[in-house]
N, C-alpha and C positions, 0 to 999 in steps of 0.2 A: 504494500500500500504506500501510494506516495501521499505527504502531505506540505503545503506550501500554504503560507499566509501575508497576504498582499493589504495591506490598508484594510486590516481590523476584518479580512472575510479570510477564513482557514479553510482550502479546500483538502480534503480529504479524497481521494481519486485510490478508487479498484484495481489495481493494478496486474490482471492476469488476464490480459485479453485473448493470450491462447486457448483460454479455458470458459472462455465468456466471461471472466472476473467471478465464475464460482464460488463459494464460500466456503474457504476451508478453516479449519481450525487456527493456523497462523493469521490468517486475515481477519478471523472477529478476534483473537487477541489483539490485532496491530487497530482495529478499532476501537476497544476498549481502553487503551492504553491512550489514545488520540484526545477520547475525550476527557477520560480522566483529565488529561492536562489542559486541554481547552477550559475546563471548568475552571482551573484556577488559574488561567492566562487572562489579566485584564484590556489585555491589546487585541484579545480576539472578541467580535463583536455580533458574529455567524457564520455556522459551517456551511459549508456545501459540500454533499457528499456526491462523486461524480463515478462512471467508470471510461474503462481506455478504451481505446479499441472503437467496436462497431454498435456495444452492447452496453449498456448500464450492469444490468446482473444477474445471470441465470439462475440465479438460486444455488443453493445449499451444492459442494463438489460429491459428485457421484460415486466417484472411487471412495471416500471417504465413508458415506452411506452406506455403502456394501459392504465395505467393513465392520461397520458398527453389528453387522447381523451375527455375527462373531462374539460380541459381548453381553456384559449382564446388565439386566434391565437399570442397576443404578448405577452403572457406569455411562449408558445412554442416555438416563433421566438429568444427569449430571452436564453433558456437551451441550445435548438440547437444552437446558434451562441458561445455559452458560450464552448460547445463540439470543434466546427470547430475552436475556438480561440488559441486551444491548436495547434493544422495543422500549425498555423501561429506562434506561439510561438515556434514549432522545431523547423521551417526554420530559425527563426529571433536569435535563440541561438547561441551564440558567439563559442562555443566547437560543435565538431563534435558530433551528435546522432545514435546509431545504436541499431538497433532492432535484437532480438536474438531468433528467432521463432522456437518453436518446439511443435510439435503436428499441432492444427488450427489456424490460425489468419482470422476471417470471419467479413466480414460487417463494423463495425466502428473500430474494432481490427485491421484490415486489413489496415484501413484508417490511423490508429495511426501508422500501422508500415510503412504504404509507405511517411508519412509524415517526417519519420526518413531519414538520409544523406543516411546510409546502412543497408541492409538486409541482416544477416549471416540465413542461412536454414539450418535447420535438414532435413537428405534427406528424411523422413517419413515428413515432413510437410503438411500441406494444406491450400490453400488458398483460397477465393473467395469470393463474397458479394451476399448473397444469399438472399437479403431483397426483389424483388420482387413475390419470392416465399411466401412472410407471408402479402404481402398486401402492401409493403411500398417500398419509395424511396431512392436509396442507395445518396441522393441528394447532398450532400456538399463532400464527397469523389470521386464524378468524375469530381470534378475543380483538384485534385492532376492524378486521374487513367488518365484523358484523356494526359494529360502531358507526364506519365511515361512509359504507354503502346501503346499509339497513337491510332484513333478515332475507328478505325473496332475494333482492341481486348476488346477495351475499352466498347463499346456498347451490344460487344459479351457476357461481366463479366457479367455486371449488366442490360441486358435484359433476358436472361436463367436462371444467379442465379448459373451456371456449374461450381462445383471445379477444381483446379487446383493442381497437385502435384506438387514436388518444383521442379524438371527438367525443364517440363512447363513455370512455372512461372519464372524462371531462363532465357529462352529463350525467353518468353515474358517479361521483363524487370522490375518486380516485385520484385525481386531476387540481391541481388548482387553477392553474391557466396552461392556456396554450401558446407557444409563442411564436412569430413568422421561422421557416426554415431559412430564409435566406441571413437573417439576421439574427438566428439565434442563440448566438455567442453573445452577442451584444445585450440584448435585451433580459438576457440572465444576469450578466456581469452588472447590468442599469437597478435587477431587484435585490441583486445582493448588496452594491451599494446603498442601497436607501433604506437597505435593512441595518448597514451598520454604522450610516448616519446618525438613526433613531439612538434618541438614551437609554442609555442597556441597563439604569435601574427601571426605569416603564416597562421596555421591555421584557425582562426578567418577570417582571411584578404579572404583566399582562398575562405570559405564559404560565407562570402558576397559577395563577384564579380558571384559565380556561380550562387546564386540565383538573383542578380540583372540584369543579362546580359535578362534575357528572357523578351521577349516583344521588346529589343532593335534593332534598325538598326545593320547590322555588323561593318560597320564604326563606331557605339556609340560603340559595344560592344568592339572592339578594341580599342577606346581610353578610356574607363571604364578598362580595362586592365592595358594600358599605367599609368595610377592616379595609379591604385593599385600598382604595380611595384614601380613608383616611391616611394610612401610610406614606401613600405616593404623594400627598399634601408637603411632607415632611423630608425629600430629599432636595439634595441639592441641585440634581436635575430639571428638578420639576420649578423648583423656585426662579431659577437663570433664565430658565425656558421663559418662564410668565413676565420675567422685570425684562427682557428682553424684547418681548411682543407688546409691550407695554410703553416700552421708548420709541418701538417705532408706531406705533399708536398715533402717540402725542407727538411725534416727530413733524 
């Protein structure tokens, strides 16, 4: 995995394009270790996690999975939880995460990037979780799919295994935007900067309450609100920001 940080955006980039950028065991350690340290780099301000080659991410390495049939159920319970740890480790990062998909993102690729804030699409993308087709369960990525696409699309992905082009998936809620193919370097490189423009205590603050709200009553999730507000009153972000707009106001 390569990773490089340009003006406060750290990309994170798959780096096994012989293999579709696969996911093996070296590569979620070398992502775990990535953000570990993102989390306490104050110079980075948002990932992007990208892959080389033709493909974003085919999912979980196949030799690797064939292997595992070899071993004991808590030795498997173990890799696998070790993979779906990373799911929880986006969510739980303090900087926004976006995934930058072009070509496939399939199976546990797919899982990595819905587990990201945003999804920028190359409009030749494709998506899907096609692990029922090879014998297996697409298992720990539909606690994120049923979330993001709601239970019929969701069952529809990973019972068929059926791709989805980024339109598609864009209308079914996989997708955040889509962006021109001619320019779509550019216009990724345009959302990561203005992501890390934004004040990374708002934004930190914004992505906690988003993901905390769910499971909550409306009234909790309105007064889980009201706390965050009042907080965000209280930084120095938020203050500079205001006497700022304020001068030029009166300007």
């Amino acid at each position: 995995m390569l990773s490089v940080r340009t003006e406060g955006v750290l990309t994170l980039t798959l780096n096994r394009p012989e293999k579709r950028n696969a996911l093996d065991t070296a590569m979620i350690e070398a992502l775990h270790q990535a953000l570990d340290a993102a989390d306490l780099d104050a110079g980075t301000r948002v990932v992007a996690v990208r892959g080389a080659g033709k493909d974003f991410c085919a999912g979980m390495d196949l030799d690797e999975l064939l292997a595992s049939a070899d071993r004991t159920p808590q030795e498997n319970f173990e890799s696998a939880f070790r993979f779906g740890e990373l799911f929880i480790r986006l969510r739980g990062l303090s900087q926004p995460v976006v995934a930058v998909v072009h070509g496939r993102a399939l199976a546990g690729g797919l899982g990595l990037a819905t587990a990201c804030d945003l999804v920028l699409a190359h409009p030749r993308a494709a998506f899907g979780y096609p692990e029922i087709q090879r014998g297996f369960v697409p298992a720990m990525v539909i606690a994120l799919l049923r979330r993001t696409v709601g239970e019929k699309m969701a069952f529809d992905l990973v019972a068929t295994g059926r791709l989805l082009g980024a339109a598609e998936a864009l209308g079914a809620g996989l997708v955040s935007r889509i962006l021109s193919e001619r320019e779509f370097e550019a216009e990724a490189d345009a959302v990561l900067r203005q992501l890390a423009a934004a004040s990374p205590t708002a934004a930190a603050l914004t992505k906690k309450q988003f993901y905390e709200i769910e499971g909550r009553s409306f009234r909790d999730a309105i007064r889980l609100g009201a706390e965050v507000n009042a907080l965000a009153r209280t930084t120095g972000d938020f203050r500079a920001a205001i006497q700022k707009f304020l001068r030029k106001e009166g300007a």
